[in-house]
N, C-alpha and C positions, 0 to 999 in steps of 0.2 A: 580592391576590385568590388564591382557591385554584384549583388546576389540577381540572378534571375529571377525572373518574378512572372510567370504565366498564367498560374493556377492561383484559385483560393487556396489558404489552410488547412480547410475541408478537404477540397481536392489531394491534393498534393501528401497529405497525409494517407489516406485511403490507397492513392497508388503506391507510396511505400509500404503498407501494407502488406498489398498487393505482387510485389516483390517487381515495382515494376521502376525505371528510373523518373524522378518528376523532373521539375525543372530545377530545381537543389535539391541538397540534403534537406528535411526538417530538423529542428531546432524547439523541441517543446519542451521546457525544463516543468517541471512540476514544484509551483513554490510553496510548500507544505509548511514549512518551520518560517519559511522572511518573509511576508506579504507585506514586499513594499517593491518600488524601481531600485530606488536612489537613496534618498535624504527620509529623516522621519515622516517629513509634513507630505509626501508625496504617498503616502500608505495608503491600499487601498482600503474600499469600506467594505467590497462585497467582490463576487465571483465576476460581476456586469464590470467593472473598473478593471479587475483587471485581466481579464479577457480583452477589453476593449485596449489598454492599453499595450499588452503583445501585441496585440496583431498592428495596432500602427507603427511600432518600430520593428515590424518584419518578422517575429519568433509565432513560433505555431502555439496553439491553444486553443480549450477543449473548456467548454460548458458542461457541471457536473449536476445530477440529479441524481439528490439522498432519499429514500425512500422511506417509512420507518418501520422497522424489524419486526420489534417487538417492545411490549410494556412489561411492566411487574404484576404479578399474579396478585389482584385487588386480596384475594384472602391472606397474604403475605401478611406476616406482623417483624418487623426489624428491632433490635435492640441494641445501643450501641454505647460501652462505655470504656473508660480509662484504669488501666492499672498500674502501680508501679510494683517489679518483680525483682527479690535479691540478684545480684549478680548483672543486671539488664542496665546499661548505661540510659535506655532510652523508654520515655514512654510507652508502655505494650495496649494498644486499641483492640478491641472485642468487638467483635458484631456477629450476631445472630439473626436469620433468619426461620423463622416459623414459618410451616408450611404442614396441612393437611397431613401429610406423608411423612414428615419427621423436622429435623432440625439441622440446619445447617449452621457451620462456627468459620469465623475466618481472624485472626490471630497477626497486628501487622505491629511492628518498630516502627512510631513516628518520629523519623529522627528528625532532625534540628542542619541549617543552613549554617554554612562560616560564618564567623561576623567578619565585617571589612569588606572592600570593593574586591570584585575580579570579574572582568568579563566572560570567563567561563563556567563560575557559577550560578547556573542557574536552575539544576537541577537538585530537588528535595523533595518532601513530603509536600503535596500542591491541595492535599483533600481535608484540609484542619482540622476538626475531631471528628471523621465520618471516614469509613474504608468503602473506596468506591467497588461496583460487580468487578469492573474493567480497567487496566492501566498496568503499564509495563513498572510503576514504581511498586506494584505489588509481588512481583517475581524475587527482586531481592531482599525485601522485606519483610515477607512473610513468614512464622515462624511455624503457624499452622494454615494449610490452603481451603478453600473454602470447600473441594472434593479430596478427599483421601483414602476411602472407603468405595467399593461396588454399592454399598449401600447408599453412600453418601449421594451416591450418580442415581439412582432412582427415586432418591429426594427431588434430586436437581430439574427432575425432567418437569416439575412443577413450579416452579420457577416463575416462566412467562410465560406468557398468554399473546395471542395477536395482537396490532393492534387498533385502537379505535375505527369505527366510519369518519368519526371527524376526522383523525391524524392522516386516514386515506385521502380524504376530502381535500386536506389543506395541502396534501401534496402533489394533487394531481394538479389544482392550483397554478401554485409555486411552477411545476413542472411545464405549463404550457407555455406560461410565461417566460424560462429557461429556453425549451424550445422554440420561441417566435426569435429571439434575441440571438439565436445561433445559427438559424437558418437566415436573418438578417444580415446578420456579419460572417456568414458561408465560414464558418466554425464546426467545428468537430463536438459530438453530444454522446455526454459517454455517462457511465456512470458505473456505482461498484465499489470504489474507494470509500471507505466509512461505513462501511454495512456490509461487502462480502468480504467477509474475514477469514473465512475456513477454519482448520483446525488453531489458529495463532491466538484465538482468545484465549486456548486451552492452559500456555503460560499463566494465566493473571488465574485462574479457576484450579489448576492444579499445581503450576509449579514447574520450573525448566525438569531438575532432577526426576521430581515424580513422575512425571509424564514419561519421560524415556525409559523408566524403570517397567512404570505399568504398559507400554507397547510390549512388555516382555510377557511379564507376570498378575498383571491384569487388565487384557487388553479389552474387557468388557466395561471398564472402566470407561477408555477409551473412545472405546465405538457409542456407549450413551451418552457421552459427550459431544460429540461429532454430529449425533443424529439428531439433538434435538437443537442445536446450533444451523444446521443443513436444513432441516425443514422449514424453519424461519424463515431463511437466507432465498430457497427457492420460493417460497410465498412471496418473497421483497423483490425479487428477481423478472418473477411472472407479472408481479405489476405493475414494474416500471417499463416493463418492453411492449405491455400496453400502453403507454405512452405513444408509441410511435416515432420511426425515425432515429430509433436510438442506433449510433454508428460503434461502439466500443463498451464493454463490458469490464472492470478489473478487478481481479480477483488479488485482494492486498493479504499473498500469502506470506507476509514476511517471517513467520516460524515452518511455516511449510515448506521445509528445504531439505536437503538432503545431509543434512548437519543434526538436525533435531527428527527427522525419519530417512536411514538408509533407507536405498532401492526398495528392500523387499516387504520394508514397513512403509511406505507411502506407497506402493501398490498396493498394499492392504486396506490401509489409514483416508489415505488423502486422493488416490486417482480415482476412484469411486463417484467422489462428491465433484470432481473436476469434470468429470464424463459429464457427468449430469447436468454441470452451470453449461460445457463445449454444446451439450445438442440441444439444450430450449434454445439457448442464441443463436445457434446456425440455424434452427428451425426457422428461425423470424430471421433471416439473413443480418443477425448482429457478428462483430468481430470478438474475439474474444483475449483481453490479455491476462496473463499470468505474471503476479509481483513478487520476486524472488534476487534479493540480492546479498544472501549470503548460501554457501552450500546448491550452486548454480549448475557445478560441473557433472556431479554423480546422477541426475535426473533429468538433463536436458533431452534425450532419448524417450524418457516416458513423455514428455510434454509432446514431443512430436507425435507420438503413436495418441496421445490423449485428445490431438487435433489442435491446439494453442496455437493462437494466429499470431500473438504476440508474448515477446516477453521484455518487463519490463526490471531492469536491476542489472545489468552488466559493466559490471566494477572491476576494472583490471589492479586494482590496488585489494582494498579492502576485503571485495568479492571475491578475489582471488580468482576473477575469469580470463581464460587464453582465450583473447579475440579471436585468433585467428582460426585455432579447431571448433569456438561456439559457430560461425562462419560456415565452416567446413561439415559440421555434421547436422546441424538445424535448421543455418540459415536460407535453405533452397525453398523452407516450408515455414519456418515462424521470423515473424519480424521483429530485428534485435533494438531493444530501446537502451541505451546510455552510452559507456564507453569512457565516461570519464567520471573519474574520483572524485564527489562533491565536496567528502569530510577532508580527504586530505590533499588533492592537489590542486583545488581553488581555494581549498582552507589554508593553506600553509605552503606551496606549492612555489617557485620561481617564475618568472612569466616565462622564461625558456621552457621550464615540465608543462606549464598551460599549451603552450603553443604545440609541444610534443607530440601531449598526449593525445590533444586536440586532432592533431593533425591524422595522428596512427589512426584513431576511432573510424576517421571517416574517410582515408583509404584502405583499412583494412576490413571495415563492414558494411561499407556502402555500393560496394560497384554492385550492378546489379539489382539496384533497389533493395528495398525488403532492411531499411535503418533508419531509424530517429536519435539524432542525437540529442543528448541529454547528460547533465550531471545526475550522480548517482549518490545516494538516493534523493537528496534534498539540499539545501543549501543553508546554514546554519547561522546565526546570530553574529556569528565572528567573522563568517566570510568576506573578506574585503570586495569592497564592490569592483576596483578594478581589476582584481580576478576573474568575475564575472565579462567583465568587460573586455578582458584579455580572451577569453576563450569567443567570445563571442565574436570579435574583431579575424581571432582563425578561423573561424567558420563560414566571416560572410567571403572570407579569402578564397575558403579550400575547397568548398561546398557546394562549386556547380556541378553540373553534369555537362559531358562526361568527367570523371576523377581520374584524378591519377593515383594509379595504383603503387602501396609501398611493396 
């Protein structure tokens, strides 16, 4: 069947939003990890390609503006070397930071890749003799975190500094040029992915274990963490919605879930600095999404009451979300993005679970508007393209308005 087609992307997104029906469901996959269609030679080079190319085979897509945060504090001095430690299989990497205010140590195992082919290796030590601030291979690697210490965090707040007039300059740039090109191809202009991060950098700075430890036992720890990560974020925030036109906002919480903060620590923790990103954007009539695809279920009540126009991460697999209660208790007010397993049922999946899954997604979150569907979270190096191709072929099936409801 053919998909209807009345509205822009633009459009048609906005009114799901909006909780209102468009003329189909959207279809906006976010291709994080594969940036390509099909074949190698067909990759694109930039965000212009492949923006341009969704939208001519039908799938929604959103022009993104990075903003930048922040730099390294020029009076910073780094030191960084190699040791080898009894007992340690693996190269142990040092780096120190000097800083006015004291010394920061961060402590990582560079370990070593298989040798031999396997398509699923491709995860390792990616930063060769140098320990980067940021990066989720620092969470299991780390033997010592770069904060450990209430002390350590009042180092830390020296750290970085804004950044440059030029960095501003080149961005706003960059940025109008993004903007001419989205309002051309009546595309969606969002931005927020790779700059507002929330508490989630706090992993790669402190440590999965530490961090849930210190929300208990040093939650000052914590909250100087947060605060000087937050200040940034809203400085980056304010000036990219000086831009103008900006339609969508996301907040890429992916530790900020209710897995790594119960209830009553992410109303402490984390719905403070959410308040704060919900009213500058409503202020400037921006939408606002929230990115959470694990630990979905225990906090989808605060994002309502937090104002969250959208959420993006609903993984009935991995995520371990009931469609149909997120539906039932959110969906009147936040618009749900996914619905289908990216890692595992276009990873590995049968074309009958594609077609299923597919199918449930978008009678059970769509009527009514207020759903994009989506793979969740990303689509990975293995995933067979006619997976993709399979759920997309359900979609252009199932996807008009009105649905039939399961």
């Amino acid at each position: 069947m053919k998909m209807a087609s009345g509205l822009s992307s633009r459009e048609r997104l906005l009114r799901s939003i909006d909780h209102q029906e468009p003329d189909h469901v959207p279809l906006y996959i976010k291709w994080w990890e594969r940036q390509f269609p099909e074949t190698e030679s067909q990759r694109w080079k930039d965000q212009y390609q492949r923006v341009e190319w969704n939208l001519q085979h039908g799938l929604d897509q959103g022009m993104e503006l990075l903003p930048p945060k922040w730099r390294l504090n020029p009076r910073l001095r780094t030191h960084v070397w190699k040791e080898t430690r009894p007992g340690e299989k693996y190269p142990i990497l040092v780096k120190e930071y000097e800083l006015p205010a004291g010394t920061l140590r961060q402590e990582v195992r560079q370990t070593r890749g298989w040798s031999g082919r396997s398509r699923y290796n491709y995860f390792d030590w990616s930063y060769g003799d140098d320990v980067p601030l940021e990066g989720n291979e620092l969470i299991n690697r780390s033997l010592r975190f770069l904060v450990e210490t209430e002390e350590d965090s009042e180092v830390f707040k020296q750290l970085f500094v804004p950044p440059t007039e030029e960095q501003v300059e080149v961005f706003y740039e960059d940025a109008e040029k993004a903007k001419k090109f989205a309002q051309e191809r009546e595309a969606l202009l969002e931005t927020g992915f790779g700059f507002l991060e929330g508490a989630s950098a706090l992993l790669h700075w402190l440590g999965e274990k530490n961090m849930m430890i210190a929300e208990y036992r040093s939650p000052k720890v914590v909250k100087n963490l947060i605060e000087v990560n937050h200040r940034f974020e809203m400085e980056a925030l304010d000036r990219v919605i000086k831009v103008g036109d900006i339609d969508m906002v996301m907040h890429a919480g992916w530790y900020d879930n209710g897995e790594f903060y119960p209830p009553p620590k992410f109303r402490e923790f984390i719905a403070p600095t959410i308040r704060d990103e919900v009213d500058l954007c409503h202020k400037h009539g921006v939408k606002y999404c929230f990115i959470a695809t694990i630990g979905v279920m225990p906090i989808i009540s605060i994002l309502k009451e937090l104002g969250v126009d959208l959420l993006f991460g609903v993984d009935p697999i991995q995520g371990n979300t009931d469609l149909r209660r997120v539906k039932e208790q959110i969906g009147d007010r936040v618009c749900l993005w996914g619905g289908v397993s990216g890692a595992v049922t276009l990873g590995f999946g049968p074309r009958e679970r594609i077609q299923q899954e597919t199918r449930d997604a978008i009678r059970t979150l769509g009527p009514g508007g207020g759903f994009i569907l989506a793979p969740i979270d990303q689509l990975w190096p293995y995933t067979p393209w006619e997976n993709i191709q399979t759920m997309i072929e359900t979609w252009r099936r199932e996807g008009n308005y009105p649905l039939e409801v399961s």
